[in-house]
N, C-alpha and C positions, 0 to 999 in steps of 0.2 A: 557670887559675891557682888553687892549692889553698894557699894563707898560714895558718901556724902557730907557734907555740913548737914541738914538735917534743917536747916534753923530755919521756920522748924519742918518738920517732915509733913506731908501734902498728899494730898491723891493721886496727886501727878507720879508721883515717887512709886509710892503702893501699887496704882494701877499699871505700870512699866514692871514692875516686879511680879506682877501677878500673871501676864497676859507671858512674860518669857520664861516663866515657871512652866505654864502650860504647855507652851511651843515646842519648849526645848527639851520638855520630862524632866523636871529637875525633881532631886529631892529634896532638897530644900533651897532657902535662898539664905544668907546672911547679909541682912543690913549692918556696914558698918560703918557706924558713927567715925568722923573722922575728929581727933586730937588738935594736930595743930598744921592746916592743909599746906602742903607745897608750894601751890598752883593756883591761887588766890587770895582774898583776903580775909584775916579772924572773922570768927561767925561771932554775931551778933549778941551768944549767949553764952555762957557757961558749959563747959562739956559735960556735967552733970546733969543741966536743965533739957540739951538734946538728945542726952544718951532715956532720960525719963519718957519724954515724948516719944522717942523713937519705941521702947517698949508698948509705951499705951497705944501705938498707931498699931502694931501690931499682934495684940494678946491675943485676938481673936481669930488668926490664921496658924493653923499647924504647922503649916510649911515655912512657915518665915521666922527664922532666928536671930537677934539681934548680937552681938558681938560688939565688947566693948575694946580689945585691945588696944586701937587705933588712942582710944579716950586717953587710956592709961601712959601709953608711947611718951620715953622724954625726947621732944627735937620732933621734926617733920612726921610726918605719916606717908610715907612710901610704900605704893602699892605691891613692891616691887619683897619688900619686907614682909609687907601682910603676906602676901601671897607662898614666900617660902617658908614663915609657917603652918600655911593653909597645909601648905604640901607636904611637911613633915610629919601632920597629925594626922593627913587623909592619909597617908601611902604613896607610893609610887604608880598602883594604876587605876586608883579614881581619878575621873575625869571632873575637875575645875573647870569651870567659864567665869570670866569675868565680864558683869554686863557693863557697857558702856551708853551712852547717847551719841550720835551720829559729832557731835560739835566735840566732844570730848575725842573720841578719835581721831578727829583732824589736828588735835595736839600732841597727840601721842609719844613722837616724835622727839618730845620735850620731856616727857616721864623722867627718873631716875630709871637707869637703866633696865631702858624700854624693850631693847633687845632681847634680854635675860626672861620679862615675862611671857614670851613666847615658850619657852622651856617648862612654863610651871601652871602654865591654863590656855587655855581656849577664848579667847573674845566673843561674845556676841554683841552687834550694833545692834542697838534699836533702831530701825526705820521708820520716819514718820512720812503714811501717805500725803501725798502731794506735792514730796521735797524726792525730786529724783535722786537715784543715786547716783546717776552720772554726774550730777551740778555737782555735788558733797567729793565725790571721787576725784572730780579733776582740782581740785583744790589739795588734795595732800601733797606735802612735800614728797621730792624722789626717791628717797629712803623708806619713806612710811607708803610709797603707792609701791615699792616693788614687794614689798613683803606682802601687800595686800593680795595684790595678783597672783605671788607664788601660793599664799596658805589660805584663797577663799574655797569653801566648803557651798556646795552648791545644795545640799541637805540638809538641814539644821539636826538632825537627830545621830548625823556624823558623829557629832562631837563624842558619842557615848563609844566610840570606836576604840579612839585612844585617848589616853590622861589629858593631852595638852597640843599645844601648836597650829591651831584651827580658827579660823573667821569666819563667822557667822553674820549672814543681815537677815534682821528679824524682822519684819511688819511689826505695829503697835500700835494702839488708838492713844493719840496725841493727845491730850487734857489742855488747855492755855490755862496751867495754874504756874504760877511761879512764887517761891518763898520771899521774893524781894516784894514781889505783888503783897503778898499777904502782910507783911512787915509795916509796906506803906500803908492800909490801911487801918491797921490796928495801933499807929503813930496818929494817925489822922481820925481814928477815935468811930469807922466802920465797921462792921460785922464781916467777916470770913466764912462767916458759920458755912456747911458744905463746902468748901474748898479744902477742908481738911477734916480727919475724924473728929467728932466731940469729945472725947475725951482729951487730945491733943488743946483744942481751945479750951477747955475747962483748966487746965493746967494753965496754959498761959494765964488765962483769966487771973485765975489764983494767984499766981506766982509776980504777975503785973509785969510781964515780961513784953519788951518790944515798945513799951509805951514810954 
């Protein structure tokens, strides 16, 4: 499970999806569009216009499923919700991961009952070379650094062991794309083009979104 705003969706996203697809042996990933996020502020566009792009970002990979439920949710989008229906439809002993980025982990802490998703999947962080993990590690709070230490998984292909309860740090080739980047420029009247799929911009295009 790869949960975002989307607004809109980027390489940066897809290639973080791709490379822990790989890593991890997944069999598939779910991008899922997030409704109405907890943990920050409304996206910029309509949940219809991200949940569109997020399809065309991804028609072209078999392994990657998009998931709208998050879209549809009335009230917040809790990971914490998604993921106990993840778990109801997988079974009890498919193994869930939930991908995270190293900065989102450091908030974790903060979730809706943060605790509970240890129960119902597997984390894996993304690591970006160059950014130790010591620097990232000694920044979490006490609660969110014991749990780390107790359930780190020193083989990322652990996770296929058991359903849930596992932390993972991945390697991942970093992109400097950011949706806020892209936003700016296409307010300020710039091209994107390769920062994100084309058919993603051709939609915006269309749609006169972000301008």
């Amino acid at each position: 499970m790869l949960g975002g705003t989307f607004d809109p969706v980027h390489f940066g996203h897809l290639r973080l999806a791709e490379e822990l697809c790989e890593t991890l042996k997944l069999g598939e990933v779910r991008l899922i569009p997030s409704g109405t996020p907890p943990h920050r502020s409304s996206p910029r566009v309509a949940p219809e216009h991200r949940l569109a792009m997020t399809r065309l970002a991804t028609a072209d990979n078999a392994r990657f499923k998009v998931d709208e439920r998050e879209i549809h949710r009335a009230g917040p989008g809790y990971t914490f919700d998604t993921l106990t229906e993840l778990r109801g439809e997988a079974g009890t002993a498919c193994p869930l991961v939930l991908l995270l980025g190293a900065d989102a982990f450091l908030e974790f802490a903060t979730w809706h009952r943060w605790h509970g998703i240890f129960g119902l999947a597997h984390i894996a962080i993304a690591h970006r070379p160059g950014f130790p993990v010591e620097r990232w590690a000694e920044r979490m709070p006490q609660p969110l650094a014991r749990e780390y230490t107790a359930r780190l998984m020193q083989q990322p292909l652990a996770t296929h062991l058991q359903p849930a309860g596992g932390i993972v740090v991945v390697p991942f080739t970093a992109l400097d794309i950011s949706a806020t980047a892209i936003r700016d420029m296409l307010r300020a009247g710039a091209s994107p083009r390769y920062l994100l799929p084309a058919p993603v911009l051709d939609y915006i295009q269309s749609h006169k979104l972000y301008t």
